[in-house]
C-alpha positions in Angstrom: 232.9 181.8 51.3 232.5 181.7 55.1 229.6 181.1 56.7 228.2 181.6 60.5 224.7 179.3 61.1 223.5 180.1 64.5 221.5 177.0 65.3 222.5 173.1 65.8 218.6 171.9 65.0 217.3 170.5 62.1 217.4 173.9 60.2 220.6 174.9 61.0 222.3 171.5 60.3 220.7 170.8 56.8 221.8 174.2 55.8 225.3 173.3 56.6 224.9 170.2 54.5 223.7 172.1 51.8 225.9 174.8 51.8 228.9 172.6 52.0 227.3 170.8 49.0 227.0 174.8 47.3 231.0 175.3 47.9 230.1 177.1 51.4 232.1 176.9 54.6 230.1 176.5 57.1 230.2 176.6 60.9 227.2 175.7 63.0 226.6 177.7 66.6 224.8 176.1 68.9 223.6 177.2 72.2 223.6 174.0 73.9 226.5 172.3 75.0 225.5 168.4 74.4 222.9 168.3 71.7 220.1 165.4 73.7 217.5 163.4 71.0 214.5 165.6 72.1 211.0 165.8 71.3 208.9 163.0 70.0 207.7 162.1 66.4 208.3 164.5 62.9 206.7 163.5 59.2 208.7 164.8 56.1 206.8 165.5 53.5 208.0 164.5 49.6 209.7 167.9 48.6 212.0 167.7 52.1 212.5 164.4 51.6 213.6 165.5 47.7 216.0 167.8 49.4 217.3 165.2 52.0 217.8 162.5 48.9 219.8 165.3 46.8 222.5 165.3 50.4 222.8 161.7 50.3 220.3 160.9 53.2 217.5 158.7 51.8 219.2 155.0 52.7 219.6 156.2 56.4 215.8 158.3 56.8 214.3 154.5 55.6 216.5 152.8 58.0 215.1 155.2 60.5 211.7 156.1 60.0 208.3 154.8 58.7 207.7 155.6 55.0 203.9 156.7 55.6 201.4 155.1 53.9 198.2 157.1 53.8 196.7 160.1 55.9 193.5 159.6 57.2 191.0 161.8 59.0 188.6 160.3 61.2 185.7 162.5 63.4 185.5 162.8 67.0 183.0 159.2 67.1 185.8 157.7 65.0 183.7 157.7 61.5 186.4 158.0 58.8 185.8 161.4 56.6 188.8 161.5 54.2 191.5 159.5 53.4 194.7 159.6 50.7 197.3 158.1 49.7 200.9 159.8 50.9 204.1 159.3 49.6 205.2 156.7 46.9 202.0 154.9 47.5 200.4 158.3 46.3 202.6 158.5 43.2 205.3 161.1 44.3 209.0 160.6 43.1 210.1 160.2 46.7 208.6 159.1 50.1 207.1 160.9 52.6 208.4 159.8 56.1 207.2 159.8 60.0 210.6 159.4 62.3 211.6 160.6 66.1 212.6 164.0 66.0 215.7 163.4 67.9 216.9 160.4 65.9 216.4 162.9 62.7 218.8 165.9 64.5 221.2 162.8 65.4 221.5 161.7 62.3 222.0 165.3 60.8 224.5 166.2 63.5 226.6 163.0 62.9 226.6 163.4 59.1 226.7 166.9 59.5 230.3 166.3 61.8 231.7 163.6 58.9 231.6 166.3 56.1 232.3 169.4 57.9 234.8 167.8 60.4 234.1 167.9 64.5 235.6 171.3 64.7 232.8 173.2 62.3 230.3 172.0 65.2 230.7 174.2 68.1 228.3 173.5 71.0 227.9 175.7 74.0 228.3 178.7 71.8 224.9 181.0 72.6 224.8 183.7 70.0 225.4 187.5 71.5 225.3 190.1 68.5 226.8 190.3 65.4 227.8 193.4 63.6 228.3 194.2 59.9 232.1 194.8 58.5 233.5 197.7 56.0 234.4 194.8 53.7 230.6 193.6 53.7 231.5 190.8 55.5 230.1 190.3 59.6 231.2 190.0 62.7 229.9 187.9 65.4 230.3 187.4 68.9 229.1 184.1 71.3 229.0 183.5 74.9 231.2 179.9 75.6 228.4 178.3 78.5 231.3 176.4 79.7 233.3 179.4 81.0 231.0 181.9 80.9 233.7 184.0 78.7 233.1 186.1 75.1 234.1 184.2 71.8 234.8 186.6 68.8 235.3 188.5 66.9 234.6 185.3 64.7 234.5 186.7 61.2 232.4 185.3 57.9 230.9 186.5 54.8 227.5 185.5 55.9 225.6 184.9 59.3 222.2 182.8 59.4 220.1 182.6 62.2 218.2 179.4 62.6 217.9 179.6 66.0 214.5 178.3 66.4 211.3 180.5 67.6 212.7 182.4 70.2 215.4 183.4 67.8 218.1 185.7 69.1 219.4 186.6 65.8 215.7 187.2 64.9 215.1 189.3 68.2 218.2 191.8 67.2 216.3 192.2 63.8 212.8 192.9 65.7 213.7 194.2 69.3 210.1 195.0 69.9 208.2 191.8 68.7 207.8 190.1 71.8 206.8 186.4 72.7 205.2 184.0 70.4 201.6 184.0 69.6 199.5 181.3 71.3 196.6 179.7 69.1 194.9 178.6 72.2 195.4 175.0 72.2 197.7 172.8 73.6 199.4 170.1 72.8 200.2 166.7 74.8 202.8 164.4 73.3 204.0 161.1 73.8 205.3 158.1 71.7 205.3 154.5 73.0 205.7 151.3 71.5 202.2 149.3 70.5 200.8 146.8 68.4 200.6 148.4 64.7 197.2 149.5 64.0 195.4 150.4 60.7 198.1 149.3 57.6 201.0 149.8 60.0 202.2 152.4 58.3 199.1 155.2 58.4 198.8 158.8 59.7 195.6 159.4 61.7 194.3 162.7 62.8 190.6 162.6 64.7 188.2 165.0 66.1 188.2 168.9 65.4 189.6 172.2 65.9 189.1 172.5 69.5 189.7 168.6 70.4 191.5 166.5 68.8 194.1 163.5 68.3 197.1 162.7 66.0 198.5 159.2 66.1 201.3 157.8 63.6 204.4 155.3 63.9 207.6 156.5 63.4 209.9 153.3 63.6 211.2 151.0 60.6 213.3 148.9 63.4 210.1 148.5 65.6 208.3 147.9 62.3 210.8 145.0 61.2 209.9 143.6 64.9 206.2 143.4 63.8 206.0 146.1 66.6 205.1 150.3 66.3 206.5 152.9 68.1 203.5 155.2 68.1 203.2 158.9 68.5 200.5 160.3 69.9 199.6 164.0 70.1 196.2 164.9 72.1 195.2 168.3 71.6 192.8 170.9 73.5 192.2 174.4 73.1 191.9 176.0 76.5 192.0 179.7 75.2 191.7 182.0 72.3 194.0 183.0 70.0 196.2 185.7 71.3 196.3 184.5 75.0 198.9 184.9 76.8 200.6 181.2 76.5 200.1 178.9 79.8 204.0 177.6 79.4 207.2 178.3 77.4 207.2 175.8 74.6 209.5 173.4 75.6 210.6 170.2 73.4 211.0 168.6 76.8 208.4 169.8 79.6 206.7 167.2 81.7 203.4 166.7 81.2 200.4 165.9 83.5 197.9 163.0 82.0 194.7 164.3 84.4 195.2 167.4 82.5 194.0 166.3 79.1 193.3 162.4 79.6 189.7 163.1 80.8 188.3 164.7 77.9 189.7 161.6 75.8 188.5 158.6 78.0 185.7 157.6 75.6 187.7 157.7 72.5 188.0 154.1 72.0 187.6 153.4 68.5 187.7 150.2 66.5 191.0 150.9 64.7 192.3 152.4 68.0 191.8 152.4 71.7 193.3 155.3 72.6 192.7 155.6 76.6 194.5 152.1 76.7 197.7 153.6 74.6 197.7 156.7 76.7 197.6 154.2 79.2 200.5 152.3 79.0 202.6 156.0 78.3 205.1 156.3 80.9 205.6 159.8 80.1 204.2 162.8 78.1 205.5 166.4 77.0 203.3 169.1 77.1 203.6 171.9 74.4 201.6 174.9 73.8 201.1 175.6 70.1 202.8 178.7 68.7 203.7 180.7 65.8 204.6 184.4 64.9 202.8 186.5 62.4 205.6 187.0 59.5 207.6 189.5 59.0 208.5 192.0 56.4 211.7 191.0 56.1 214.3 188.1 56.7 217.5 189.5 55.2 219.8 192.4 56.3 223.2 193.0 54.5 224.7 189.6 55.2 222.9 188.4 57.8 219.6 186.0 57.6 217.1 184.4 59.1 215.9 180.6 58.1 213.7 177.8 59.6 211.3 178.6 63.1 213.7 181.7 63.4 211.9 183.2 60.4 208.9 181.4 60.0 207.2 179.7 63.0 203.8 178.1 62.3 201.7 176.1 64.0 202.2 172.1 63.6 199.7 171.8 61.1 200.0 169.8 57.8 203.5 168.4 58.9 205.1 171.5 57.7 207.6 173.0 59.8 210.8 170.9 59.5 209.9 170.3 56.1 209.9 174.0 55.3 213.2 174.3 57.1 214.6 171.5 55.2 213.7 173.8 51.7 214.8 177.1 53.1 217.8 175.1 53.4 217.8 174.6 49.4 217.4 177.6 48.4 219.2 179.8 50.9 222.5 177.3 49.4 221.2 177.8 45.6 221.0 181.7 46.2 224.6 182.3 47.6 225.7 179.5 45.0 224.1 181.6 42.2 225.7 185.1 43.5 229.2 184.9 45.2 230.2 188.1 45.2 227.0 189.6 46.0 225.7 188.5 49.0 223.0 191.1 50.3 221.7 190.3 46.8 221.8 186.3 47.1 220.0 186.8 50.4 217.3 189.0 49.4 216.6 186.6 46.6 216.8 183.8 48.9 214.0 186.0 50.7 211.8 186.6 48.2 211.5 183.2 47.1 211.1 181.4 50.8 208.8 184.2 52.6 205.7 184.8 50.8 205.4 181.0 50.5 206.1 180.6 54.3 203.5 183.8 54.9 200.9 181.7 52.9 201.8 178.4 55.0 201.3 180.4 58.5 197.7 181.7 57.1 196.7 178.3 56.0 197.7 176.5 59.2 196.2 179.2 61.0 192.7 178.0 59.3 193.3 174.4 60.3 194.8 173.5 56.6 193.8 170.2 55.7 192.7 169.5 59.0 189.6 172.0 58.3 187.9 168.8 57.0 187.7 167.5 60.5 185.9 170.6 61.8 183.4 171.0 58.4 181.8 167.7 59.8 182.2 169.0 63.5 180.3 171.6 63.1 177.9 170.4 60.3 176.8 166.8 62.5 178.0 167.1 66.2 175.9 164.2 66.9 177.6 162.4 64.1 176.3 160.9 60.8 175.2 157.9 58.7 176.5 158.6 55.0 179.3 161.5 55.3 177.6 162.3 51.5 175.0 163.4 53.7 177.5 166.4 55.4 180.3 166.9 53.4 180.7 166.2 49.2 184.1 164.3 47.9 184.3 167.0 46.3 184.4 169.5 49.1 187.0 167.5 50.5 189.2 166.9 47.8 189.1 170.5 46.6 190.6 171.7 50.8 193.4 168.8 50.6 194.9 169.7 47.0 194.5 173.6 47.4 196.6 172.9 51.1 199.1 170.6 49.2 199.8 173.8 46.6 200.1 176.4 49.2 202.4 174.1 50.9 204.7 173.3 48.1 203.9 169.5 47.9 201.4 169.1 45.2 203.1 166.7 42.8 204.7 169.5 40.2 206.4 171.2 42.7 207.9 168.0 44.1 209.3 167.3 40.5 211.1 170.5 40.7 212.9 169.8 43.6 213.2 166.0 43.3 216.9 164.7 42.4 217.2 163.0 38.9 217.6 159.5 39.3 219.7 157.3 37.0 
């Protein structure tokens, strides 16, 4: 079997991995003619990381990135309000790890270029149109940036789109669906190297829905160096949900520190100053925070869609790579399982991946577990004494495990995905 994955990113490159590891041929498509490390700091939860350890990957993600720790929330005068353990310190068969974006797409790409060999890469290919063959198989056709000229007919059984939000392959699907959705916030981002706060190896998230700040390290070298090289997201919402967004998201888009630093200058915290880390920041990106409402449908014939391309959602609970990373699975599994049947492989593949992406794109639309931050927001602005006084354990425990099973990471559905170990 032949396959067409439009889309070099994280998506589009672990699919490859695991469809060569399914008996699939696959050749990735990507826009781009050099593919840069962009962006700044990604967490993979325990059922990608599962996935990642069942390609061979878990040596070099622990050489890379941080294995976090714990996830802490903190409120807006820096009064912790929930922590937990995360990872193996939580009991899960497999780590949960913080790491640089671009390092995690490098190390893809070059793995990705061993086992598939340099020519299944092609870079500077944008995606035109594809159209569907008498034999069931498709066509597709690319435009080569380079020259400018039309590559294709290039045939395959199967064509995925993983072309991120602004999906082409997506767009040919749903003609009429226009840009993405804007939640109203935005999103400042930046990672620098520190001194390690907290245990060195925790998550924060602080404040509320409409302010609020995300800081984790993402670096075993600078770790190892007794050092951290911190990633730090400030968030403000500046308008409502539905707005038309300020900026195309864009991994790498400038960002100006009198736009957001003033509303953060008092947040200096005793497990953080965060004015002096923004600070020392050379530079920032600025990213407005996006999804799409789903769709009905992923799969037509033998064409897909997979990753941002089919489910965008808002960077909430440190779910969107990860949920690329298991579309990955079981897009592989499904054509694995049905050969000679592709539209039906697909379709499977599609009704096992999109109602539980739908869910994910509700949930993060309500804050996920970050709705604990906003409980005590709105219940003591002013702050509080005894956060029994505001908000029961209970309360709290009850919105972290309910988001951990709509997101696929409780601790069962882990052990389903998690590779046996001798």
């Amino acid at each position: 079997m032949q396959a067409i994955v439009v889309g070099g990113g994280i998506g589009g490159l672990t699919t490859a991995l695991a469809l060569r590891e399914a008996g699939v041929d696959a050749t990735v498509y990507e826009a781009v003619a050099e593919v840069r490390s962009l962006g700044v700091g990604i967490n993979l939860l325990p059922h990608a990381v599962a996935v990642l350890e069942g390609l061979g990957l878990l040596d070099a993600l622990a050489a890379l990135g941080i294995e976090t720790k714990e996830l802490i929330f903190f409120s807006k005068h820096g009064k912790e309000i929930w922590r937990e353990a995360r990872g193996l310190a939580a009991g899960y068969p497999t780590p949960q790890f913080s790491l640089h974006r671009g390092a995690f797409q490098s190390l893809l790409l070059k793995t990705a270029t061993e086992r598939l060999g340099g020519t299944r890469i092609r870079t500077g290919m944008a995606y035109r149109r594809h159209a569907l063959r008498a034999d069931g198989g498709v066509s597709a056709w690319f435009e080569d940036r380079r020259t400018g000229r039309t590559v294709g007919p290039v045939e395959a059984d199967v064509l995925i789109g993983a072309d991120g939000i602004h999906s082409s392959v997506r767009a040919g699907f749903y003609p009429n669906e226009g840009p993405p959705r804007w939640s109203g916030a935005v999103l400042w981002r930046a990672a620098i190297e520190a001194e390690p706060f907290l245990s060195g190896r925790s998550m924060i998230m602080a404040g509320h829905a409409d302010q609020k700040l995300v800081v984790y390290p993402i670096s075993e070298a600078a770790r190892r160096r007794g050092r951290s090289l911190t990633n730090w997201i400030a968030e403000l919402r500046l308008g409502a949900p539905g707005d038309p967004a300020p900026s195309r998201e864009d991994w790498n888009r400038p960002a100006r520190f009198e736009d957001f630093m003033p509303r953060f200058r008092d947040w200096n915290f005793d497990w953080l100053d965060f004015p002096a880390l923004a600070a020392m920041t050379p530079e920032a990106f600025e990213f407005p925070m996006v999804d799409r409402d789903p769709v009905p449908a992923w799969s037509f014939s033998a064409a897909t869609l997979l990753g941002d391309a089919a489910h965008p959602m808002y960077p909430v609970g440190s779910n969107g790579a990860s949920q690329a990373i298991l579309d990955a699975r079981a897009l592989a599994a499904a054509l694995a399982s049905a050969p000679k049947d592709i539209p039906s492989a697909l379709k499977a593949y599609e009704s096992e991946r999109l109602p539980a992406t739908a869910a994910i794109v509700a949930a993060n639309r309500k804050q996920g577990p970050e709705e604990v931050m906003t409980i005590v927001e709105a219940r003591a602005p002013n702050g509080f004494d005894r956060l029994e006084d505001v908000v029961s354990r209970e309360e709290l425990e009850t919105i972290a495990a309910k988001y951990k099973q709509v997101a696929g990471f409780d601790k069962a559905s882990v052990a389903k995905v998690a590779p046996t170990r001798n």
